[in-house]
N, C-alpha and C positions, 0 to 999 in steps of 0.2 A: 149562401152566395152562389150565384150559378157561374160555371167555371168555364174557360174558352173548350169551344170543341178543337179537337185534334185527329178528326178523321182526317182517314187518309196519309196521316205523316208517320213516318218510319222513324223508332228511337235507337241508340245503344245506350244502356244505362252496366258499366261495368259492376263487379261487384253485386250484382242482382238477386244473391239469394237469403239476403237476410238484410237484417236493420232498416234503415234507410231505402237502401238499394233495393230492397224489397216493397216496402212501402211504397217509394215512384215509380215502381214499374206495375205495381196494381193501381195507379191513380192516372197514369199514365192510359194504360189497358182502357179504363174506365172510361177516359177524355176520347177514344176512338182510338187511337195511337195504336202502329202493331212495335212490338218491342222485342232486340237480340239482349236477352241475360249473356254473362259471361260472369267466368269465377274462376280463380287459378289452381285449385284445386277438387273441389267441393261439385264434381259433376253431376253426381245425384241429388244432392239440395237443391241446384238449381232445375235441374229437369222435374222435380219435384213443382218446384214454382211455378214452370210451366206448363205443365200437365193440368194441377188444379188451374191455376186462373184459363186454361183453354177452355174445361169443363166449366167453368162457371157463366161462360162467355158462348159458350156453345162454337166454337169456332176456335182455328188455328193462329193467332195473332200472337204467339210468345214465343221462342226459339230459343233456346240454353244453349249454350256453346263453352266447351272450357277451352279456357283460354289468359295466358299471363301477358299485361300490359307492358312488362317489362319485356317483351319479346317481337320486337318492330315484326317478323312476318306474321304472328296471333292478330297485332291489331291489323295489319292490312287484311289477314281471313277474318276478322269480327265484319270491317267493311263488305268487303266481298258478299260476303254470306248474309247480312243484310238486305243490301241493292239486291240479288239474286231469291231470296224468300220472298222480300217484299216489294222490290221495285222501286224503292231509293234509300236514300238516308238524308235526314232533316237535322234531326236531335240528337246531340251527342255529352250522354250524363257520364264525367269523370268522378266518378263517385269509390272504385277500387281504393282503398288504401292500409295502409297499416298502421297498427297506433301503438303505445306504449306498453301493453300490455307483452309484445315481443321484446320489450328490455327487462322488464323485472311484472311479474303479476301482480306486486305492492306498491306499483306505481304511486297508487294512491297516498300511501301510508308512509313507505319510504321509499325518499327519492333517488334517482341514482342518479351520480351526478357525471356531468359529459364523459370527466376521464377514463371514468367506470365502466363505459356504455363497450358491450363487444364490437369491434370492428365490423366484423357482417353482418351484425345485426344492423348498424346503422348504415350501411351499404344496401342491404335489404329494404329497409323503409323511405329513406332517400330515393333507389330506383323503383320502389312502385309509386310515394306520392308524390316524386317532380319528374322522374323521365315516362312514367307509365302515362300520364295525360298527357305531354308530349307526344308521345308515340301514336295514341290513339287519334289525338289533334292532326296529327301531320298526315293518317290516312285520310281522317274523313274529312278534311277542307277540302280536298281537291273537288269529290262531286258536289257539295255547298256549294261550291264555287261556280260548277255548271251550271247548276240552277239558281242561280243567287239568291240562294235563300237560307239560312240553315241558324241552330242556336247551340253554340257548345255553353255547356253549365259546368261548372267544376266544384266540384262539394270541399267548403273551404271551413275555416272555426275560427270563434273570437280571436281577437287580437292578443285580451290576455292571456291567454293561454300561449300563444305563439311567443310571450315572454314568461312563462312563469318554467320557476329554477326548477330543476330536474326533466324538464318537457325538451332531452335532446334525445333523438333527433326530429323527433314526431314534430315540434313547435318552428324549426326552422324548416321543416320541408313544407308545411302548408302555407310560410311566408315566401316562399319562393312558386308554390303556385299562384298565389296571389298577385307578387309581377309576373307569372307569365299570362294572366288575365289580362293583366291593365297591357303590357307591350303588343298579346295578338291582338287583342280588342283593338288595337290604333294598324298593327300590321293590316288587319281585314277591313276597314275603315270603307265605307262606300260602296262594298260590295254585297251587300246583304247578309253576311253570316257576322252576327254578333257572338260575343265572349262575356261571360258573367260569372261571378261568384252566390253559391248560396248556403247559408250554413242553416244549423239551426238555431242558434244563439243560445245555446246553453248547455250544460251537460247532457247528453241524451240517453233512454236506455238501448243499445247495439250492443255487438259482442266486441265493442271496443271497452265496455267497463268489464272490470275482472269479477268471477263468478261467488266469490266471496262479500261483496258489497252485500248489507244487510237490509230487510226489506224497509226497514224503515228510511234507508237511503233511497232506495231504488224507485220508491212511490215518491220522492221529491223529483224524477229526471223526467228530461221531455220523451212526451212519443216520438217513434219515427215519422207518424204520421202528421206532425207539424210543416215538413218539407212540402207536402202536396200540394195545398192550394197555393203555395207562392213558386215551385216548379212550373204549373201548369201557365201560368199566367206568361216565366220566364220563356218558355216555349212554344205561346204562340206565337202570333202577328199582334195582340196589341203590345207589346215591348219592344219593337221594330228599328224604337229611338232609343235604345237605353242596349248600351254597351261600355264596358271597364267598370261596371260598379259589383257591389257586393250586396247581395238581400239578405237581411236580417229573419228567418223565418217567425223567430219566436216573435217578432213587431207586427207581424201581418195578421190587418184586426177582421175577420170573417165576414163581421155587420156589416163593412165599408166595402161599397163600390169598389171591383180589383183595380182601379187605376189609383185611386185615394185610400188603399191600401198599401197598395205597392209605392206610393208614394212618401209615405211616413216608415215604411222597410228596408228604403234603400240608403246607400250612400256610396264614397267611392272605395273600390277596392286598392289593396295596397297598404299601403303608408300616410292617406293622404289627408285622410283623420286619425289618426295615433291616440286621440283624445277618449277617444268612445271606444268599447266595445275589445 
């Protein structure tokens, strides 16, 4: 399928040095796109990311920046520094998060259940995945807004999962991304920067699964690289109309036209099908 270009537009994709985060910021690169990684620790992983995909590209188009979303002046320097490398900012991927693997490594296996969960810990995971996109949301609309143009994407997960027992607090902070999709999507209304969720509808392999999962499991989980072509689509100008919903990655069929793809991946984010997904 051939994918929208994205010369010329400038991305943030938090979290950029591995999984996912990694994966669209080389699909991205790919599309034209120049792109700021950030990662709240991990500076050298990321500038690693960067370095390769320049070399590969022959050109300067990646920036690593570390940087924690949970820290409102980080995200206004991830913006800054942005606009000032590249000369704006377009795209803006909330993809930083943390997952269960910070309450117990046996997530999987056994659960822990809310009362159990350390107080910081879930203080920790609550502030990077519902005020870290916040934070990063409320620098980058203002220049969207200048140019009325801009797409924030927020990397969101099944719904079951958002209720399945021992998923506290990981499963209630991606449901509270998910209204804060659908509320800015209606707050930005008319003015050209839309709000969307995009997951990859299934278990994925990221270093959000614990390193003990055996290969026979691991060869059942999706790529990161499932995210790409329904990112890229999310991010250009043909999705111009499509705001508050949620994309399903693992639906989006490669063969079909990205419009008649994206058309059988979508639905609304939120609450507003509980039925699916």
């Amino acid at each position: 399928m051939k994918t929208a270009s994205l010369k010329g537009k400038v991305a943030i994709v938090t979290g950029g040095g591995r999984g996912l985060g990694h994966a669209m910021t080389l699909g991205l690169t790919r599309a034209g796109a120049s792109v700021v990684i950030s990662a709240a620790r991990q500076a050298d992983e990321i500038g690693k990311v960067a370095d390769d995909i320049n070399a590969m590209l022959g050109e300067r188009r990646v920036l690593a920046l570390q940087a924690d979303v949970t820290q409102e002046a980080d995200c206004r320097r991830l913006v800054d520094e942005a606009i000032a490398a590249f000369g704006g900012l377009h795209i803006l991927v909330n993809n930083a998060g943390r997952g269960m693997k910070y309450v117990s490594p046996a997530f999987l296996t056994e659960p822990t259940r809310f009362w159990e969960v350390d107080t910081d810990t879930w203080r920790t995971i609550v502030d990077t995945n519902v005020n870290g996109p916040f934070l990063m949301a409320r620098a980058a609309v203002p220049p969207m807004l200048r140019q009325r143009w801009g797409r924030i994407i927020n990397i969101t997960m099944n719904h079951d999962t958002m209720r399945r027992a021992g998923f506290s607090p990981y499963g209630p902070s991606k449901a509270a991304l998910e209204s804060e999709t659908v509320i800015w999507a209606q707050d930005l209304a008319g003015s050209g920067v839309t709000v969307n969720g995009l997951l990859p509808g299934g278990a994925t392999d990221t270093g959000m699964i614990p390193d003990g999962v055996s290969e026979a499991v691991r060869r059942q989980l999706l790529r990161p690289e499932v995210m790409v072509e329904p990112l890229l689509w999310l991010a250009s100008e043909a999705s111009a109309d499509i705001t508050g919903t949620r994309l399903d990655a693992a639906r989006w069929d490669s063969s079909l036209a990205p419009e008649r793809a994206a058309a059988a991946a979508l639905e609304p984010a939120g609450w507003a099908n509980q039925a699916s997904h």
